[in-house]
C-alpha positions in Angstrom: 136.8 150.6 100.6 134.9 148.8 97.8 133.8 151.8 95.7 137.7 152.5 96.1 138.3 149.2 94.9 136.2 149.3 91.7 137.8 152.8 90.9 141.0 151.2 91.4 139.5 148.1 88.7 137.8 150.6 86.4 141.1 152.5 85.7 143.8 149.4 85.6 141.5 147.9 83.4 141.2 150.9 80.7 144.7 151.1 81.4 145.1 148.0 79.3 144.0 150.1 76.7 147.1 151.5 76.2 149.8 148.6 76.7 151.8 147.2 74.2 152.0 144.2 75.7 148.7 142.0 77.3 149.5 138.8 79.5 147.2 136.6 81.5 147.9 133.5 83.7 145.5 131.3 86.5 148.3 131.3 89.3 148.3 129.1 92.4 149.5 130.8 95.8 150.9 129.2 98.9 150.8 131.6 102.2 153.6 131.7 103.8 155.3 133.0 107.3 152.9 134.1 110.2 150.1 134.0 107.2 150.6 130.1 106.6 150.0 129.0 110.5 146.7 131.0 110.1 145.8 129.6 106.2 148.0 126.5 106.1 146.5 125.1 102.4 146.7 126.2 98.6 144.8 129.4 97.2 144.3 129.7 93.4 142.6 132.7 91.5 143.9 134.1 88.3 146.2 137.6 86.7 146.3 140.1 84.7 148.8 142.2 83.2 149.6 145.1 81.0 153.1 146.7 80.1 153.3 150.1 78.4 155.8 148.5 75.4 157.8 145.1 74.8 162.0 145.4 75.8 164.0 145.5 73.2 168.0 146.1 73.1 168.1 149.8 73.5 165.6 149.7 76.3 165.8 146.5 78.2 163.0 147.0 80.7 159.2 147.8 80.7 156.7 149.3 83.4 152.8 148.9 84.0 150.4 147.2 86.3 149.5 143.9 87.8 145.8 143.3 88.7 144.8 139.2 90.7 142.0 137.6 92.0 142.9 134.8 94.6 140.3 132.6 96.0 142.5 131.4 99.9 139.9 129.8 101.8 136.1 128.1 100.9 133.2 126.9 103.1 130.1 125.3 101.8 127.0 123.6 103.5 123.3 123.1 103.8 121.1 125.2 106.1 117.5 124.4 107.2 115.7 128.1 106.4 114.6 129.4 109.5 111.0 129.8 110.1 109.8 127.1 107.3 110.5 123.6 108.4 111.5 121.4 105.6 113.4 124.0 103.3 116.8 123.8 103.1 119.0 127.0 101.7 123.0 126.6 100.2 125.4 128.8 102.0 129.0 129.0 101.1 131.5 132.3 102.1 135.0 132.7 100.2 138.3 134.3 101.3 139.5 136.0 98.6 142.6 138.6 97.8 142.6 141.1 95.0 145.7 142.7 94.7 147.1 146.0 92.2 150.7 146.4 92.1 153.0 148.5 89.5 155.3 146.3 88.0 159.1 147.0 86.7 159.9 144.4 84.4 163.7 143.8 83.1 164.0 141.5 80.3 167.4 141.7 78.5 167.3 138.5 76.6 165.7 138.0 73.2 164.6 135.5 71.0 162.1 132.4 71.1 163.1 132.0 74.9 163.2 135.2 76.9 164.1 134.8 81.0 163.1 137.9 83.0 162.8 139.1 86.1 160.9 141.8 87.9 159.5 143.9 91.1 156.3 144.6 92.4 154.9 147.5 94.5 151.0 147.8 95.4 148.3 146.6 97.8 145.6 143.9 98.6 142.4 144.0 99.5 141.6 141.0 101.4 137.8 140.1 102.2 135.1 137.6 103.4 132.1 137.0 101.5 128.8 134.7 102.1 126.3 134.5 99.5 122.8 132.1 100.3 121.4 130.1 97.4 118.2 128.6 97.2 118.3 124.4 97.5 119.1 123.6 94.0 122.0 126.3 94.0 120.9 127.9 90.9 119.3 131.5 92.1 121.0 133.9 94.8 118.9 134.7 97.5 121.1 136.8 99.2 124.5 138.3 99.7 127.1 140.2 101.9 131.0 141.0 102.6 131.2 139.8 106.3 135.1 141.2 106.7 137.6 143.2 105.1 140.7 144.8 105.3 143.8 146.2 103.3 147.5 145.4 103.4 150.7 146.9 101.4 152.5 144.8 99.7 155.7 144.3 97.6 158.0 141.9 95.9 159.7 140.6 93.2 159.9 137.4 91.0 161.1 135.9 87.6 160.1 133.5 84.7 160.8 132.4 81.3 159.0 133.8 77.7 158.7 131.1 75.3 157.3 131.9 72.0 154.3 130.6 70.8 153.7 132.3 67.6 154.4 135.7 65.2 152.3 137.7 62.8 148.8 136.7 64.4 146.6 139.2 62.9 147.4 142.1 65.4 149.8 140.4 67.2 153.1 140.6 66.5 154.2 137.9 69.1 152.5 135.1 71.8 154.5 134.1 74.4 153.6 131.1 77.0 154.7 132.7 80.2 155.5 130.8 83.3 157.2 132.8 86.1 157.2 132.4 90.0 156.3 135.5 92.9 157.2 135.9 96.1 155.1 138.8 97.9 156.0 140.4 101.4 152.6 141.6 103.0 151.9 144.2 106.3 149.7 143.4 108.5 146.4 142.8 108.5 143.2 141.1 110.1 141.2 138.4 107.9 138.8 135.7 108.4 139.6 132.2 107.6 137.6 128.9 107.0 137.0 128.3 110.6 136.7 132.3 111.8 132.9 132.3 111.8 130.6 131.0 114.2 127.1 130.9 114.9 126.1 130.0 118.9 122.9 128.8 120.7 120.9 132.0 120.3 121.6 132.1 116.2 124.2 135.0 116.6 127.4 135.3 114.1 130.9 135.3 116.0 133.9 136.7 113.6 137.3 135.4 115.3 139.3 137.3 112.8 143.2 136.7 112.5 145.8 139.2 112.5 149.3 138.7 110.9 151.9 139.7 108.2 150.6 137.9 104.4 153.1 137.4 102.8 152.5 135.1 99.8 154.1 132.9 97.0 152.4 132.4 94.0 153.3 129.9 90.7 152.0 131.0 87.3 151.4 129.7 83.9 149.6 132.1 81.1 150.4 133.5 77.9 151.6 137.0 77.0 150.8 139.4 73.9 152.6 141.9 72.0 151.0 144.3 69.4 151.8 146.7 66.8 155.8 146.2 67.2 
């Protein structure tokens, strides 16, 4: 599922390539439903976006894809390193989301302040990593992805353009963008801050959770159109 993942990366990245129009944004997401009585607290990552060209009067809507990082759940502590007494390692493990989706944007309004609003069809891969430091934190002893899973997901949301700037070198226009998502998830299984264990013989116990994720996220970024 990771090697499909970084495919998945590789080509929405070089994707990018193409689009007329480049946003970006650090969003803040709040679980909600049966996914907010297993992860009741505030996740926060960051998005991307590309659009194939900017709406204008003739054509008042736009297409492309939607890539996010969201960081839902982190653990951190200070482990004595078994079998040498007196050396301490750092472990911390993060729940994290990364999510693709295609994205149909409709945006008939122009001028220095442009309301939108748009839909959202994709997937999210949602995973568990731990990763051990030495003491001071500053080399990686070791690392590993202690769960997984996928979910399909789909939504929609809106938000306001306001311009920034025009005629910046290759940029025609910059836009601050601040828009709002809600996110209907399928089900799937996930670990959360208290899901792992260790008991009295030193082995590892994953109580993984099972539920719809559905998600709402807040954003605040800036968006950039070329060549128009």
């Amino acid at each position: 599922m990771k090697k499909h993942l970084t495919v998945i990366m590789i080509l929405f990245f070089a994707s990018l390539t193409m689009a007329q129009a480049v946003g970006g944004s650090f969003m803040l997401g709040y679980p909600q439903g049966d996914f907010r009585k297993n992860v009741d607290q505030m996740g926060f990552g960051f998005q991307i976006q590309g659009m194939l060209w900017e709406p204008t009067h003739e054509k008042p809507f736009s297409i492309g894809l939607d890539g996010g990082y969201l960081i839902y759940g982190h653990t951190s502590e200070r482990r004595e390193w078994t079998g040498f007494p007196g050396v301490y390692l750092n472990l911390t493990r993060t729940n994290s989301m990364a999510n693709l989706h295609l994205v149909l944007q409709v945006s008939p309004f122009f001028g220095t302040v442009r309301p939108y609003i748009e839909g959202l069809f994709g997937g999210s891969y949602i995973f568990t990593t731990s990763e051990v430091k030495n003491e001071n934190g500053n080399q990686q002893i070791a690392s590993t992805t202690n769960y997984d899973d996928f979910t399909w997901n789909y939504g929609g949301g809106g938000g306001i353009l306001f311009k920034l700037a025009d005629n910046l070198d290759k940029v025609s226009a910059l836009y601050l963008d601040i828009k709002a998502r809600y996110l209907f998830g399928t089900e799937a299984s996930y670990l959360t801050e208290q899901s792992i264990t260790v008991n009295n013989l030193g082995q590892t116990i994953y109580n993984a959770k099972k539920s719809k994720t559905d998600f709402f996220t807040f954003h605040i970024g800036v968006v950039a159109y070329f060549g128009l």
